[in-house]
MDTraj code that builds the backbone (N, CA, C; nanometers):
import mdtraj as md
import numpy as np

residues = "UNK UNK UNK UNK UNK UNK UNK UNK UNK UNK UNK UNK UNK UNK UNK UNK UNK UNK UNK UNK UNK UNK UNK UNK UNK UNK UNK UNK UNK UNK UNK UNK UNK UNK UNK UNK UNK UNK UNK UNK UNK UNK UNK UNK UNK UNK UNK UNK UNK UNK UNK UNK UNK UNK UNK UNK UNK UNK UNK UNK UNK UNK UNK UNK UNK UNK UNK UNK UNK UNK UNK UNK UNK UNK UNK UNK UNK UNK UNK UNK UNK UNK UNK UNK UNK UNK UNK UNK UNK UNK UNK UNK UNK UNK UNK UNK UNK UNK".split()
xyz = np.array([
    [7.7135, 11.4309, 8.5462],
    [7.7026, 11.3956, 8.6860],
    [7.6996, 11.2434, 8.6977],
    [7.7792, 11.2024, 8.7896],
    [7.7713, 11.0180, 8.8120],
    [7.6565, 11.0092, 8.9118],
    [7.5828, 10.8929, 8.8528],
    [7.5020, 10.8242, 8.9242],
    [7.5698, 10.7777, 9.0966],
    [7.4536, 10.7858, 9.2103],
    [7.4974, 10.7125, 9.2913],
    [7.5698, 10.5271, 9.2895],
    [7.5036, 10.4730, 9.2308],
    [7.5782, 10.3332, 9.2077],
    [7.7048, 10.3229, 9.1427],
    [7.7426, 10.4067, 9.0056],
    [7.8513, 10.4396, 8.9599],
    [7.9391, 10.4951, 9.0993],
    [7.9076, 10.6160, 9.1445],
    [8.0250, 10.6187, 9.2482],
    [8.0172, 10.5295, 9.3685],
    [7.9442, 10.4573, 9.4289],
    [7.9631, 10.3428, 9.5225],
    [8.0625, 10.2399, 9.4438],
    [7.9714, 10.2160, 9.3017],
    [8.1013, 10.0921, 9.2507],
    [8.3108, 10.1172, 9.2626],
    [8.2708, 10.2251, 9.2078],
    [8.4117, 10.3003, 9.2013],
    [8.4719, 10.2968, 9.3136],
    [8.4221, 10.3132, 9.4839],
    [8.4464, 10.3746, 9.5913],
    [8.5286, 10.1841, 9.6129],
    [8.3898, 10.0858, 9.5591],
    [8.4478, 9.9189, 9.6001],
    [8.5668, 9.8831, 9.5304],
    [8.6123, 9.9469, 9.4447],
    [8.7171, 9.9112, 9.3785],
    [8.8128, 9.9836, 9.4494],
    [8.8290, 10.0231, 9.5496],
    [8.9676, 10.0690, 9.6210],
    [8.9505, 9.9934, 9.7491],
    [8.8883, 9.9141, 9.7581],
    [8.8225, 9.8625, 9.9066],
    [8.9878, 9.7672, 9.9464],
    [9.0407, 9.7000, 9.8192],
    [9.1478, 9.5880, 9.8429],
    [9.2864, 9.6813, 9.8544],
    [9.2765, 9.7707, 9.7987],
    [9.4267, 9.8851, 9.8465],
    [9.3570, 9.9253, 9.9782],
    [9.2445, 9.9859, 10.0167],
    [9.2479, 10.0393, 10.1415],
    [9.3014, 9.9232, 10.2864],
    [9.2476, 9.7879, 10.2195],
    [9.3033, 9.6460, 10.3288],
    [9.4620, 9.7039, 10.3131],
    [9.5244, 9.6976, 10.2148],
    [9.6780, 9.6716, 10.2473],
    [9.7474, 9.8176, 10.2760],
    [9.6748, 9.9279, 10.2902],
    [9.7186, 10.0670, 10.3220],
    [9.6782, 10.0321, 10.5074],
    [9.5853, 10.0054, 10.5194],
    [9.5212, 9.9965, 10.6677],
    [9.6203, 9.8829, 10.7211],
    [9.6833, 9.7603, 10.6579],
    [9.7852, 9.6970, 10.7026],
    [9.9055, 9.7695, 10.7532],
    [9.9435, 9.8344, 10.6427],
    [10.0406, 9.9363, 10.6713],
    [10.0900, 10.0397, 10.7699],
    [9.9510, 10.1047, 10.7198],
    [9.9405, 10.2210, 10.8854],
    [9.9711, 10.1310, 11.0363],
    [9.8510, 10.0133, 11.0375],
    [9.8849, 9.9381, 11.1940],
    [10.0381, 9.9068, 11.1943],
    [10.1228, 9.8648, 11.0921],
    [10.2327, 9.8216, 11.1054],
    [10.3323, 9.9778, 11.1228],
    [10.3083, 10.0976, 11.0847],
    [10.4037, 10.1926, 11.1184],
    [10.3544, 10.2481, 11.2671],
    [10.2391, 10.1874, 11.3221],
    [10.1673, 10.2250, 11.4575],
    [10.2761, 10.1136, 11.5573],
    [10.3286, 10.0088, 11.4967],
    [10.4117, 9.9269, 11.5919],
    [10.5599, 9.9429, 11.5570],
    [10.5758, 10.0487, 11.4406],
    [10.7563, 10.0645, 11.4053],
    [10.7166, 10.1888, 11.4972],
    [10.6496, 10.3105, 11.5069],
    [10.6632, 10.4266, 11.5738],
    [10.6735, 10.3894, 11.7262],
    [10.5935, 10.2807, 11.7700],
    [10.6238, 10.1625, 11.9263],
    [10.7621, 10.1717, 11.9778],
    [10.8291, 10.0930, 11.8615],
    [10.9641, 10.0665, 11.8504],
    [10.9524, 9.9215, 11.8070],
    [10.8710, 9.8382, 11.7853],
    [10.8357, 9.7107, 11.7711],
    [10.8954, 9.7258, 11.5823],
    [11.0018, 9.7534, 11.5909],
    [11.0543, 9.7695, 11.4326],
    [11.0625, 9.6338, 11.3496],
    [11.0584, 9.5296, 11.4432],
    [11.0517, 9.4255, 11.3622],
    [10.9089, 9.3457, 11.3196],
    [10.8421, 9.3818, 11.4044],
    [10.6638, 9.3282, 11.3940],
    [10.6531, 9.4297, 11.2752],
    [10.6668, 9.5612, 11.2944],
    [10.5871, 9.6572, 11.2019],
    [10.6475, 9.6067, 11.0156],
    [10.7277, 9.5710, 11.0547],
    [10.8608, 9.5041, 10.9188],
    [10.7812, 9.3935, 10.8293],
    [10.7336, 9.3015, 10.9801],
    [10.6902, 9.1685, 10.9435],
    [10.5124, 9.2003, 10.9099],
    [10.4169, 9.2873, 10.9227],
    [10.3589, 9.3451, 10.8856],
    [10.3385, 9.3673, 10.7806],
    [10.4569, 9.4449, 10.7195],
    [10.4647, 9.5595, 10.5890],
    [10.4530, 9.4376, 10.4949],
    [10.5603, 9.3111, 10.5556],
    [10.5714, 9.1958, 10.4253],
    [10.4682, 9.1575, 10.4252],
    [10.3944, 9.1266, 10.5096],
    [10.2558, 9.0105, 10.5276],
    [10.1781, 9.1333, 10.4273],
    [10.1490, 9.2588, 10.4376],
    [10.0507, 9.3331, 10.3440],
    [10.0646, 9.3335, 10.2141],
    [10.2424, 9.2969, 10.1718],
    [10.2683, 9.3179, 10.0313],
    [10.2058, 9.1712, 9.9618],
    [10.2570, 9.0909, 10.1194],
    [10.1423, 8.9601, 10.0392],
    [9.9976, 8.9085, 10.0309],
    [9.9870, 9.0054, 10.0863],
    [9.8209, 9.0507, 10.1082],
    [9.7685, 9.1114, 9.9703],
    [9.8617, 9.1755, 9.9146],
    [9.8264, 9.2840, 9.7662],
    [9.8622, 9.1568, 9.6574],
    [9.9703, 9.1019, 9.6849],
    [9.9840, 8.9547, 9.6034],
    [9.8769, 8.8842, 9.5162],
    [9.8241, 8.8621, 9.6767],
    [9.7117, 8.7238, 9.6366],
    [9.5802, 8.8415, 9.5608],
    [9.5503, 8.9362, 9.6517],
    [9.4172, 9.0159, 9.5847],
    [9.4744, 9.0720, 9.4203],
    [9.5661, 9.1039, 9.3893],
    [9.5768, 9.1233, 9.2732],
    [9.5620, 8.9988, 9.2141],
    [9.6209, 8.8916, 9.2123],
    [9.6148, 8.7628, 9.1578],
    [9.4538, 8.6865, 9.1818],
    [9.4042, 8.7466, 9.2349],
    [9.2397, 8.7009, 9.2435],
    [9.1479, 8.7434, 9.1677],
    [9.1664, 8.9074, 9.1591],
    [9.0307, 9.0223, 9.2032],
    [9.1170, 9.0529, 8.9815],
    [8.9464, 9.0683, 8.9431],
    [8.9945, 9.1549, 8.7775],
    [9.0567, 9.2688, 8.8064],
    [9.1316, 9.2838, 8.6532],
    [9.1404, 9.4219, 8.6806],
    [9.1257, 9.5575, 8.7272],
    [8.9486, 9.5471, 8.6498],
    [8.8805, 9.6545, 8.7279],
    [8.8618, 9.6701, 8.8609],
    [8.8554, 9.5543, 8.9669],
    [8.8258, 9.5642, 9.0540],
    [8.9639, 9.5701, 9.1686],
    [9.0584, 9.5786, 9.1131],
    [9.1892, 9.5756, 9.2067],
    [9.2266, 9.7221, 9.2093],
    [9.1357, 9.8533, 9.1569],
    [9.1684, 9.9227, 9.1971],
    [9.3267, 9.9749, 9.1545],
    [9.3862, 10.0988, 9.2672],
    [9.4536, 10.0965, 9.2547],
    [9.6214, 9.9801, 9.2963],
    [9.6198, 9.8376, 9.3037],
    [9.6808, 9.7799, 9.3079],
    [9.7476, 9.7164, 9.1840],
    [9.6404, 9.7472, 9.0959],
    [9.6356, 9.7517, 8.9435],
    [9.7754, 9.8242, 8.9060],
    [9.8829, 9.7945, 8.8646],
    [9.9650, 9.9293, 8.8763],
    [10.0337, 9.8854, 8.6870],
    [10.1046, 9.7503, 8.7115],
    [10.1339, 9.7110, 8.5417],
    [10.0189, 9.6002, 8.4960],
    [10.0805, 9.4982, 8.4287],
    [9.9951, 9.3765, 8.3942],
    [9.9757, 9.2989, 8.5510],
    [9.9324, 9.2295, 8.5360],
    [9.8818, 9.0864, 8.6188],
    [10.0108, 9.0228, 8.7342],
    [10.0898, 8.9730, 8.6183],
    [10.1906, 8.9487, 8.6597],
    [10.2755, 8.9748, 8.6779],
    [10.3403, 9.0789, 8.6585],
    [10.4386, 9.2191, 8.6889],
    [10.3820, 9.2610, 8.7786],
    [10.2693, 9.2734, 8.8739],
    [10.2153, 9.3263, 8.9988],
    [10.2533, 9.1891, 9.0952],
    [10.1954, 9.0935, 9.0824],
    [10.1768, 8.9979, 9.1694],
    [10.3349, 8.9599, 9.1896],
    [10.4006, 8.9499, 9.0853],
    [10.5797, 8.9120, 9.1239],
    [10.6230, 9.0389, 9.2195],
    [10.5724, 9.1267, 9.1658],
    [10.6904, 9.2074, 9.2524],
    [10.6558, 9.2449, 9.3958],
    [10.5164, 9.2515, 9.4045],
    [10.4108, 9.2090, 9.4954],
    [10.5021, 9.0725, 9.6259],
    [10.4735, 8.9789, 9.5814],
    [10.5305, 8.8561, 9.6347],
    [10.6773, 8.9198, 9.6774],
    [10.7508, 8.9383, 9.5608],
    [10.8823, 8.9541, 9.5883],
    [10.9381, 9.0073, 9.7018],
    [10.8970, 9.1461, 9.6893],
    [10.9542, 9.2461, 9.7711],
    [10.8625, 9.2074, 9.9301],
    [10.7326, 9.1171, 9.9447],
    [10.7000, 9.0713, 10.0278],
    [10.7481, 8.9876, 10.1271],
    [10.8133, 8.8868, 10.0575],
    [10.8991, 8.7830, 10.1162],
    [11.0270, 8.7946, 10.1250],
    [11.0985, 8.9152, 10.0810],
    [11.2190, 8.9953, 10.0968],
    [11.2242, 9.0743, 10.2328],
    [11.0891, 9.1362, 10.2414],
    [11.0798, 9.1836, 10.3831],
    [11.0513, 9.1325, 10.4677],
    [11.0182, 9.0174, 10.4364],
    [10.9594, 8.9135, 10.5718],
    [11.0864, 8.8553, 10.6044],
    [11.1810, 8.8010, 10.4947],
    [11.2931, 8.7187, 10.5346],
    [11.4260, 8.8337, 10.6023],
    [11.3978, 8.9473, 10.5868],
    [11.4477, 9.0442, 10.6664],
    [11.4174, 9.0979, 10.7881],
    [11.2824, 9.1151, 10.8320],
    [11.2480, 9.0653, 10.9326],
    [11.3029, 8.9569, 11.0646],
    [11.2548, 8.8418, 10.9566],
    [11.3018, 8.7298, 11.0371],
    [11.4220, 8.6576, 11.0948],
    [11.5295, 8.7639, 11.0167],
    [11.6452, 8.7182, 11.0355],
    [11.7225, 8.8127, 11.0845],
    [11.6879, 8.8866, 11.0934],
    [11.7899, 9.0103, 11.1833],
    [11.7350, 8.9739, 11.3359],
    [11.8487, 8.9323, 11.4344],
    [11.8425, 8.9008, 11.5723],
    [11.8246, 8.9898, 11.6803],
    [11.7955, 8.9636, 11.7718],
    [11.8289, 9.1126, 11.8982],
    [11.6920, 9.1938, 11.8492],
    [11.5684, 9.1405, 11.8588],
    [11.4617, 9.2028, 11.8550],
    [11.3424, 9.1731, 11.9306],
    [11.1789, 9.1832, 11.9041],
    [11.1190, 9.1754, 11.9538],
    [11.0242, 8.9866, 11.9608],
    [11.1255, 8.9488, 11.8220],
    [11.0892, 8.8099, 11.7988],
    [11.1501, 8.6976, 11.8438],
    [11.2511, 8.7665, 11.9137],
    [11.3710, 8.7150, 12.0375],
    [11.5148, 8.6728, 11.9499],
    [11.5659, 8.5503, 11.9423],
    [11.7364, 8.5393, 11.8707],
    [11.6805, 8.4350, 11.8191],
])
top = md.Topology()
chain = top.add_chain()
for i, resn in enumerate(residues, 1):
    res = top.add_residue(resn, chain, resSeq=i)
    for name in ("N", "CA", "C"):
        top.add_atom(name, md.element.get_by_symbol(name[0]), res)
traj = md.Trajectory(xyz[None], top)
């Protein structure tokens, strides 16, 4: 049987995926809107949200954001972050105007 503190600790170590899942959800709450480009610009801002907390937070404590090494999270993290942001930002005829 786990101790209460053992499972509170455990519960804090998902606390930094639940930030960038809860990013997420608000951002498919403004693509289901129709606001497809906020919810877009969202999704990127959370992947760089998982970026920096992986690149901060130990291992243990990143939870499931933890997925390869260090830096194989945080690149692809960043990457695919600023891939969606610059997609976002550049497709015209939206809610961020031309």
């Amino acid at each position: 049987m786990h101790s209460p503190r053992r499972n509170r600790a455990a519960l804090l170590e998902q606390v930094p995926f639940a930030l960038v899942m809860l990013l997420v959800a608000v951002a498919g709450v403004r693509i289901w809107q129709y606001h497809w480009r906020q919810g877009a610009a969202i999704i990127g801002g959370a992947l760089l949200v998982a970026a920096i907390l992986r690149a901060v937070l130990p291992g243990v404590r990143a939870g499931l954001l933890a997925i390869r090494g260090r830096p194989v999270d945080v690149l692809s993290y960043a990457g695919l972050g600023v891939l969606i942001l610059f997609l976002a930002f550049t497709i015209t005829d939206g809610p961020f105007g031309t």
